[in-house]
ROZA-839450 format. One line per field, with one value per residue (C-alpha): residue in three letters; residue number from 1; chain; x negated, y, z negated. Coordinates in Angstrom, 3 decimals, always signed. Layout:
r [ALA | ...]
k [NUM | ...]
c [A | ...]
u [X | ...]
v [Y | ...]
w [Z | ...]
// end
This chain:
r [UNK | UNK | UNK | UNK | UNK | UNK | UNK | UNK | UNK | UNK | UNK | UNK | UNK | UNK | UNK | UNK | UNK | UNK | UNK | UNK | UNK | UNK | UNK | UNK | UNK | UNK | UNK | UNK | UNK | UNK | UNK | UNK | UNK | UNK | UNK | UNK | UNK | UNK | UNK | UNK | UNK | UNK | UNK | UNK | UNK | UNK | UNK | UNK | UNK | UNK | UNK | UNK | UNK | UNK | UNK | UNK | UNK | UNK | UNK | UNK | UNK | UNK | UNK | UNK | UNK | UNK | UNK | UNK | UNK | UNK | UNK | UNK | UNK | UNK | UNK | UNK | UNK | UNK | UNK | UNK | UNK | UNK | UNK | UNK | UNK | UNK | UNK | UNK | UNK | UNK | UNK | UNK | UNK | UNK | UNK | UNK | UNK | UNK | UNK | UNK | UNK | UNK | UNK | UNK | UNK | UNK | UNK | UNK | UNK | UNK | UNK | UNK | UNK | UNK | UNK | UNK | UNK | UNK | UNK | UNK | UNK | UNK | UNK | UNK | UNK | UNK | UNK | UNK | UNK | UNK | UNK | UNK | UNK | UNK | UNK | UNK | UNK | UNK | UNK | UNK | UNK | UNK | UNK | UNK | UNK | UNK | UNK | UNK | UNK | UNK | UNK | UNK | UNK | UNK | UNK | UNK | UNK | UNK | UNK | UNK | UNK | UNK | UNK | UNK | UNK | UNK | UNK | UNK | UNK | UNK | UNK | UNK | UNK | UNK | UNK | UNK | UNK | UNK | UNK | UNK | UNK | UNK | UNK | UNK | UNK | UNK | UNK | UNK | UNK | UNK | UNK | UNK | UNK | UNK | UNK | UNK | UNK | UNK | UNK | UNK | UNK | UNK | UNK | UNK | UNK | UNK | UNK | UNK | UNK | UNK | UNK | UNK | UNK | UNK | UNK | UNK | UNK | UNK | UNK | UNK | UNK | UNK | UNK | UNK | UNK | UNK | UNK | UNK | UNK | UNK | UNK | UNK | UNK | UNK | UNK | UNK | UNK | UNK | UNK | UNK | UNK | UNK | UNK | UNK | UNK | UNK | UNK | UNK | UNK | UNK | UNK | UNK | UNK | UNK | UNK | UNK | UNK | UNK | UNK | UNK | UNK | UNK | UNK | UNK | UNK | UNK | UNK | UNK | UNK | UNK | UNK | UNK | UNK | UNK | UNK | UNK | UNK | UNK | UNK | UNK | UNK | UNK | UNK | UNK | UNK | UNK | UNK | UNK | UNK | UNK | UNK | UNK | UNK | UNK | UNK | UNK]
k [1 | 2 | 3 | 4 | 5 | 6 | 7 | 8 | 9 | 10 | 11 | 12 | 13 | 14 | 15 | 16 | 17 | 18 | 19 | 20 | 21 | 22 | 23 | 24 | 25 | 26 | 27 | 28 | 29 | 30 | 31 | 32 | 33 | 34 | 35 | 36 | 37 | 38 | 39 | 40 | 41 | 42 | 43 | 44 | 45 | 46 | 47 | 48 | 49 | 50 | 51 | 52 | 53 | 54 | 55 | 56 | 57 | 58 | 59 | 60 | 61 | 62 | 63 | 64 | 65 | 66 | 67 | 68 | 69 | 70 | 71 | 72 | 73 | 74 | 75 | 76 | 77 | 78 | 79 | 80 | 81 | 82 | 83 | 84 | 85 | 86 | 87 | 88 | 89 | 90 | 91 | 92 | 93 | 94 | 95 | 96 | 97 | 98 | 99 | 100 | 101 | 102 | 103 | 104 | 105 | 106 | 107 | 108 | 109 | 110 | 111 | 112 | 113 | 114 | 115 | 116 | 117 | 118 | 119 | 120 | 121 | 122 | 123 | 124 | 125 | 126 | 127 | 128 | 129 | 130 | 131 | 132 | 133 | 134 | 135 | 136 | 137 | 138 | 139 | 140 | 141 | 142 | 143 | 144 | 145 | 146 | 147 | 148 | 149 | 150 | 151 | 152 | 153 | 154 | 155 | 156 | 157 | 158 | 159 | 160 | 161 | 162 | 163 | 164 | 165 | 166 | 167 | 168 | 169 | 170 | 171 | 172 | 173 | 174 | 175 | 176 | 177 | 178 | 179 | 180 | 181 | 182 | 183 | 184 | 185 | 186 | 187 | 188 | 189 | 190 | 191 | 192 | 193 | 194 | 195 | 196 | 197 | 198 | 199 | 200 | 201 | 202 | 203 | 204 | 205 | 206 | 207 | 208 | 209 | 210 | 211 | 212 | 213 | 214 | 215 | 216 | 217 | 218 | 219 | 220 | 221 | 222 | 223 | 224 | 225 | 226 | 227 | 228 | 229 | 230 | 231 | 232 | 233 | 234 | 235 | 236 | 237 | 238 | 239 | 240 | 241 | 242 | 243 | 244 | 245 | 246 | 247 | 248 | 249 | 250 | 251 | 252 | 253 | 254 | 255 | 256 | 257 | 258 | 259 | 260 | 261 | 262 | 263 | 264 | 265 | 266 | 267 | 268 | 269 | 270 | 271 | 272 | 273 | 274 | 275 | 276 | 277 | 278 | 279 | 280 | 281 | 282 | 283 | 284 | 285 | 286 | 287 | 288 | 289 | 290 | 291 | 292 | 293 | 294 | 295 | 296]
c [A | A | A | A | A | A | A | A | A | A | A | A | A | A | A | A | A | A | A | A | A | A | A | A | A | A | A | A | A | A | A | A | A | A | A | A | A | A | A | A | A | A | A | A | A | A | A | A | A | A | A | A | A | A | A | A | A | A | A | A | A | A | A | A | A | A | A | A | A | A | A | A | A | A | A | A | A | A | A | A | A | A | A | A | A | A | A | A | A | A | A | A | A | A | A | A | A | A | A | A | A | A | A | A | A | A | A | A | A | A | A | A | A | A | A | A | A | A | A | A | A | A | A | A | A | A | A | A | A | A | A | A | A | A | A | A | A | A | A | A | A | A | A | A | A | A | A | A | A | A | A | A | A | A | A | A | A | A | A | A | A | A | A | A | A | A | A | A | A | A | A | A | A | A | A | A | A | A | A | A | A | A | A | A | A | A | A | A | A | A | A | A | A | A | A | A | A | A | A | A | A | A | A | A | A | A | A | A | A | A | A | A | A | A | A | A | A | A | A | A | A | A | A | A | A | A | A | A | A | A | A | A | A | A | A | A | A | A | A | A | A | A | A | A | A | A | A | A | A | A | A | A | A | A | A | A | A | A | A | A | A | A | A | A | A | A | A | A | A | A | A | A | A | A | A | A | A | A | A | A | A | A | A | A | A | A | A | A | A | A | A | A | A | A | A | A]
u [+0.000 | -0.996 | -2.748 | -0.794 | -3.726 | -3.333 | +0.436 | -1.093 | -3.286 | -0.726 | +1.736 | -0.584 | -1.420 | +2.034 | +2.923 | +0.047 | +1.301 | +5.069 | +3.219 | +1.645 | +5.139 | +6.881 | +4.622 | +4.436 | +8.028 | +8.616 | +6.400 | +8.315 | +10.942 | +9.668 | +8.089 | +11.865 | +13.125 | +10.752 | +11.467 | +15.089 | +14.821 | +12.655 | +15.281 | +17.734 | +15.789 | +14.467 | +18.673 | +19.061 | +16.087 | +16.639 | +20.798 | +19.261 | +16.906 | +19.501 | +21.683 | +18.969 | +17.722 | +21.591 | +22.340 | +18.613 | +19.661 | +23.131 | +21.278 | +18.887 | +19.718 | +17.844 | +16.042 | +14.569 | +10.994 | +11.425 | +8.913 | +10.389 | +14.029 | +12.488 | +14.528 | +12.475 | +14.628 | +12.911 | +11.276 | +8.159 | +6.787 | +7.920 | +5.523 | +6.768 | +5.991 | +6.708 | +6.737 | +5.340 | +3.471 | +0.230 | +0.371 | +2.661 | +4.142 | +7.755 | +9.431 | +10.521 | +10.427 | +7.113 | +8.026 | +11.196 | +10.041 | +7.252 | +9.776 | +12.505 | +9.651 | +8.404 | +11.610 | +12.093 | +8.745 | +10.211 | +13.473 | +11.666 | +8.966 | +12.032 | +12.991 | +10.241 | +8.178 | +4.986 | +4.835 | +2.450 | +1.639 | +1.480 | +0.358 | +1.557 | +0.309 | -2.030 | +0.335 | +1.273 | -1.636 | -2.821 | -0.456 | -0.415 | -4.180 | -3.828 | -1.850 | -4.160 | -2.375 | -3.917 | -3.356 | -3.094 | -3.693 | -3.317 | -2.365 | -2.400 | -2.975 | +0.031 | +3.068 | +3.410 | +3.718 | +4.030 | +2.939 | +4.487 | +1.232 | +1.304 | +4.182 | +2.723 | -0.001 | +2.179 | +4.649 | +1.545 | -0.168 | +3.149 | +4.570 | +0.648 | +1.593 | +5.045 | +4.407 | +1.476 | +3.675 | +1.632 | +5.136 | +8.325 | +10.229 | +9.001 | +11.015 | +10.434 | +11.114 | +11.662 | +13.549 | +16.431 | +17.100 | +20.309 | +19.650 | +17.008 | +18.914 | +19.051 | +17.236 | +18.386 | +16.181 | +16.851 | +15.304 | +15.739 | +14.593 | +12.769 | +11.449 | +12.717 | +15.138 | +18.733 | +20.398 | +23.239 | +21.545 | +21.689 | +25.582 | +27.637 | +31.989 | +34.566 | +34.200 | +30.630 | +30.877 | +33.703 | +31.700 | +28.820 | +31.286 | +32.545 | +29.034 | +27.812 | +25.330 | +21.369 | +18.309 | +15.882 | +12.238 | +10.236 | +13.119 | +15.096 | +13.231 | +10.257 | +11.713 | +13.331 | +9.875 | +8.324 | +11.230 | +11.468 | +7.732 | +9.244 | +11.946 | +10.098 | +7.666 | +11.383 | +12.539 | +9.568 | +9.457 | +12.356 | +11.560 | +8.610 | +10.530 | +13.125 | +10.826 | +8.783 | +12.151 | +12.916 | +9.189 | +9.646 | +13.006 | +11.877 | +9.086 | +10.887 | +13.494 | +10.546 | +8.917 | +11.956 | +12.539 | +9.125 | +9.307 | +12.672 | +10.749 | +8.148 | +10.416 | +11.942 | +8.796 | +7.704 | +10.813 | +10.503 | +5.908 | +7.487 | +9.585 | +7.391 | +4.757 | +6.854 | +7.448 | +3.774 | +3.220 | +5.971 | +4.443 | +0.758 | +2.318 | +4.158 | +0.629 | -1.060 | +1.838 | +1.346 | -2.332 | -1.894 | +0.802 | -1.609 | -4.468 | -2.606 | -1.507 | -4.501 | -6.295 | -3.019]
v [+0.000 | +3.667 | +5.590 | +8.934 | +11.000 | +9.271 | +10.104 | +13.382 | +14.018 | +12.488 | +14.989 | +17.340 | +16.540 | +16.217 | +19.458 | +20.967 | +18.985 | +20.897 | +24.464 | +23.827 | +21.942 | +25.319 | +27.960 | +25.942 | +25.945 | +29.832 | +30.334 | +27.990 | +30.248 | +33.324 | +32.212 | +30.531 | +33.850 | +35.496 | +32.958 | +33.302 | +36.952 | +36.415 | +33.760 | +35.778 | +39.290 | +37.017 | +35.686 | +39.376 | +39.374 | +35.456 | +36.351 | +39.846 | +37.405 | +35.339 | +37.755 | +39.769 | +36.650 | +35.676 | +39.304 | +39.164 | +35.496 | +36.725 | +39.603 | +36.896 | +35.649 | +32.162 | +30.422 | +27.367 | +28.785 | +28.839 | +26.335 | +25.988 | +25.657 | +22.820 | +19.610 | +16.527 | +13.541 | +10.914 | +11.905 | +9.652 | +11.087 | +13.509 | +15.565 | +15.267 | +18.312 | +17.429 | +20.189 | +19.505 | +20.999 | +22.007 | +20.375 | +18.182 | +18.150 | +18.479 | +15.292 | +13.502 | +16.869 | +15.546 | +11.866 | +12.867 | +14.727 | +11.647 | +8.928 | +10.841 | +11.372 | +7.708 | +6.468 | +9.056 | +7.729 | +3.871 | +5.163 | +6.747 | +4.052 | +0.888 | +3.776 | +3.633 | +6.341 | +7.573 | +9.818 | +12.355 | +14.282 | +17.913 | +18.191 | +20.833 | +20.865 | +19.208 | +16.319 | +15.601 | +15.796 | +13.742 | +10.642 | +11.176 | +10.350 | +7.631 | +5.897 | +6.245 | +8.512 | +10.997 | +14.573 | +16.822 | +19.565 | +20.584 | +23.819 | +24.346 | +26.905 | +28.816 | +26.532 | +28.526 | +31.573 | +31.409 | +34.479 | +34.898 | +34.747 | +30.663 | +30.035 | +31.475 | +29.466 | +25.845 | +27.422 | +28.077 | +24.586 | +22.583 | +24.595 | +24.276 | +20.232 | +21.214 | +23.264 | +20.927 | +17.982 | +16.188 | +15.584 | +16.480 | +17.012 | +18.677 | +17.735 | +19.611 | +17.475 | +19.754 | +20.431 | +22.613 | +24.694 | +24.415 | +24.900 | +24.517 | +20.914 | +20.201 | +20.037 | +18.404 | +16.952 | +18.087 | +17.295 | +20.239 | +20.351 | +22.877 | +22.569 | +22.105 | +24.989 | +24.282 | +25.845 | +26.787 | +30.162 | +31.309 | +30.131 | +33.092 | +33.489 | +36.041 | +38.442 | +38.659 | +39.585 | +42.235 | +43.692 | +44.182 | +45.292 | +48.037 | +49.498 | +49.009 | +47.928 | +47.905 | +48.597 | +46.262 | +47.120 | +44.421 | +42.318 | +40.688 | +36.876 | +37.996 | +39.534 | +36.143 | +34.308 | +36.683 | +36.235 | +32.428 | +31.730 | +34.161 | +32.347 | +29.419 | +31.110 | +32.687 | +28.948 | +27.674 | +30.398 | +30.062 | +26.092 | +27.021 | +29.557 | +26.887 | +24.134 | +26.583 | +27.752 | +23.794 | +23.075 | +25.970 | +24.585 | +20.643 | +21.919 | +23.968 | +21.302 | +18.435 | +20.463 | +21.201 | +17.648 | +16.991 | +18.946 | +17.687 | +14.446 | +15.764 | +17.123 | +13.901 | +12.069 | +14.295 | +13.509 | +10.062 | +10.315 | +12.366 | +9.735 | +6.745 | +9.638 | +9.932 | +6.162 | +5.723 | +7.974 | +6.239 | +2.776 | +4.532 | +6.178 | +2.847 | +0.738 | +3.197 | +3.081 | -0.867 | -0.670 | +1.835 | -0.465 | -3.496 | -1.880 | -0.844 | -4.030 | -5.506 | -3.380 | -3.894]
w [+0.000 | +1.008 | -1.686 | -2.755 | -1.269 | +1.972 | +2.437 | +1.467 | +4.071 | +6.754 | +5.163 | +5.736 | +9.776 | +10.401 | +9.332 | +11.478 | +13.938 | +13.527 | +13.387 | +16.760 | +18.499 | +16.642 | +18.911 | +22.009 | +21.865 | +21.529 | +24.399 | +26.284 | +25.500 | +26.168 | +29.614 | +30.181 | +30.041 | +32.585 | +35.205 | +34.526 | +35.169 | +38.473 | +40.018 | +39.493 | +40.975 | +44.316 | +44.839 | +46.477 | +48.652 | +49.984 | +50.785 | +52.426 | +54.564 | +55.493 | +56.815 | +58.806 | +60.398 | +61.150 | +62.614 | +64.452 | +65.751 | +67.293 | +69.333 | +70.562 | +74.072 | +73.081 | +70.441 | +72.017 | +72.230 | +68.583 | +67.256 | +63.594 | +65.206 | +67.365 | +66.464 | +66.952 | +69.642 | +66.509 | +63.564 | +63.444 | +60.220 | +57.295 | +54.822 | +51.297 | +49.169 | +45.146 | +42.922 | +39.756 | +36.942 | +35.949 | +32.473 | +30.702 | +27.381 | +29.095 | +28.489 | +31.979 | +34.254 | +36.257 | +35.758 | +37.651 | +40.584 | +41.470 | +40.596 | +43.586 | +46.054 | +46.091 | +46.085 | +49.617 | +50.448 | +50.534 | +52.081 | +54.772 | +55.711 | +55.963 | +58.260 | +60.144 | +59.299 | +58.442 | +55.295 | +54.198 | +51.113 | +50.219 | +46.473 | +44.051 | +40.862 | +38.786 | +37.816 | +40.481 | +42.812 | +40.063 | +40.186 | +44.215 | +43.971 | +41.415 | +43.464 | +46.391 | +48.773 | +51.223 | +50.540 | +53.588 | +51.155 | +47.371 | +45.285 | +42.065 | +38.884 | +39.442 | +38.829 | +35.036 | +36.739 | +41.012 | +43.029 | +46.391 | +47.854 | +46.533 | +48.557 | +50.969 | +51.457 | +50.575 | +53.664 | +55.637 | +55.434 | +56.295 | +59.405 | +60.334 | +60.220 | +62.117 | +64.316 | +65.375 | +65.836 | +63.045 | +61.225 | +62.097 | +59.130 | +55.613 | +52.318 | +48.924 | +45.737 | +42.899 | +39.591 | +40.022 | +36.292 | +35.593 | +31.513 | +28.837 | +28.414 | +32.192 | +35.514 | +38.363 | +40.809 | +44.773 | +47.932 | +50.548 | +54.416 | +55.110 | +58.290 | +60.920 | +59.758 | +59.946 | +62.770 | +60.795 | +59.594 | +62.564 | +63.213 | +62.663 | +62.405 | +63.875 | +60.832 | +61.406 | +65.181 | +64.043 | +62.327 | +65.239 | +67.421 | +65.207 | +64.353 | +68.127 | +69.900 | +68.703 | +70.211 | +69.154 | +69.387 | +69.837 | +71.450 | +68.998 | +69.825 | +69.143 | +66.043 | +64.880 | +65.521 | +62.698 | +60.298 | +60.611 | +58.699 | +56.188 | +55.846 | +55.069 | +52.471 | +50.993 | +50.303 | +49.189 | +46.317 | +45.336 | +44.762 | +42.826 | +40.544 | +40.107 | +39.045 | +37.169 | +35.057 | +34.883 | +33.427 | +31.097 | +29.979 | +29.509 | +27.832 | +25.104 | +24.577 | +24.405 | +21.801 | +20.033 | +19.677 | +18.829 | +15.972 | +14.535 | +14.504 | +12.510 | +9.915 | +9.954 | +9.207 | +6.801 | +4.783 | +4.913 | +4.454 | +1.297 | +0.308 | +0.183 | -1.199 | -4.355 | -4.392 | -4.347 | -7.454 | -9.413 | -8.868 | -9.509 | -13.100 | -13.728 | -13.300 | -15.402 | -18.342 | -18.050 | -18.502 | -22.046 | -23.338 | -22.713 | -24.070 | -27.166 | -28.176 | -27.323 | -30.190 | -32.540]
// end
């Protein structure tokens, strides 16, 4: 049995233990709170981008020149880009996103197809090397906090695979935050882009007709062409923000948890603590009463 100074000193750890799991969760917090307020100032700019490029699309006289519009006859191969974080300590949320893309990547070769690896984040370039795949590229030390410029240069490395004809589809895997309690893993297409942005309805062309005709300069293809990588780098920030508000979110609810356990095993370290004692003080009365009637 455990000596009182050794439930002590485990007391002790634990509790040290709770301090740290205490802080890490109020900076989860705090960070949560940032990203909140940064998904919900880029919602603005992405519905803005989606409009101009749908207005800039119905001036166009054709699109088929349009290398990110291109739809492939057979998609041969597909780059999978995973989201995940730079560190862990956030219960499932990288778990999640690796267990979804591997399960794409077996859907996708009984398929047929090749598939290929964009890595984001240390975890998950990590387990994507573990587990022996090639990278086509990797990015990470940002997913805490992404810049534009990082989606930047994830958009820039897979339309470089597109537009090459090295793959012909891209897939994100990410965390969606939908609370501190939940994220929802989603897979999103993001190249080639979806036609439908640039599919417009009768209230729409109303209202070109009624403020009249534009004069586009450049011409309004050549326009589209420079708002289409935009587009891309506009989705693929607004991924990372997601998954970073998700990691944020998993993380201050792992913690959380973490340190309702360690209350919970300091009450019950106390408890055989004080059990410990009361057999040590009951040993001890034994050995007086035994010496005392041994001199009687």
């Amino acid at each position: 049995m455990a000596s009182v100074q050794d439930y002590k000193r485990r007391i002790r750890s634990v509790r040290n233990t709770r301090k740290i799991t205490r802080a890490m969760e109020l900076v989860a917090a705090a960070k949560l709170r940032r990203a909140q307020a940064r998904i919900e100032a880029m919602r603005p700019y992405a519905d803005t981008m989606r409009e101009l490029i749908a207005g800039v699309g119905r001036a166009a006289g054709s699109v088929r020149g349009l290398p990110l519009l291109q739809q492939r006859e057979t998609t041969a191969a597909t780059l999978i880009v995973p989201l995940s974080g730079d560190r862990g300590l956030a219960g499932a949320f990288n778990a999640q996103v690796m267990r979804r893309a591997f399960a794409l990547e077996r859907q996708l070769q009984g398929e047929g197809q090749t598939v290929r690896w964009l890595g984001v984040g240390k975890k998950g370039r990590s387990t994507l090397t573990f587990r022996r795949r090639e990278l086509d590229g990797t990015f990470t030390g940002f997913t805490d906090a992404p810049a534009y410029a990082d989606a930047q240069a994830v958009a820039h490395r897979a339309a470089e695979l597109f537009v090459e004809g090295e793959v012909d589809s891209v897939v994100l895997v990410y965390n969606t935050f939908v609370s501190a309690l939940t994220q929802t893993v989603t897979e999103q297409e993001i190249l080639p882009i979806s036609a439908d942005i640039l599919e417009t309805d009768e209230e729409e062309r109303r209202d070109d007709l009624l403020r009249g005709d534009f004069i586009f300069e450049p011409e309004p293809e050549e326009i589209l062409a420079r708002l289409l990588p935009v587009y891309v780098e506009t989705q693929i920030y607004r991924a990372l923000l997601e998954s970073s508000a998700s990691e944020q979110g998993a993380r201050m609810t792992a913690m959380r948890n973490a340190s309702k356990n360690a209350g919970e095993m300091i009450d019950s370290l106390s408890l055989e603590m004080n059990r410990a004692r009361q057999a040590e003080i009951t040993q001890e009365i034994l050995e007086v009463v035994a010496g005392a009637d041994a001199l009687a």
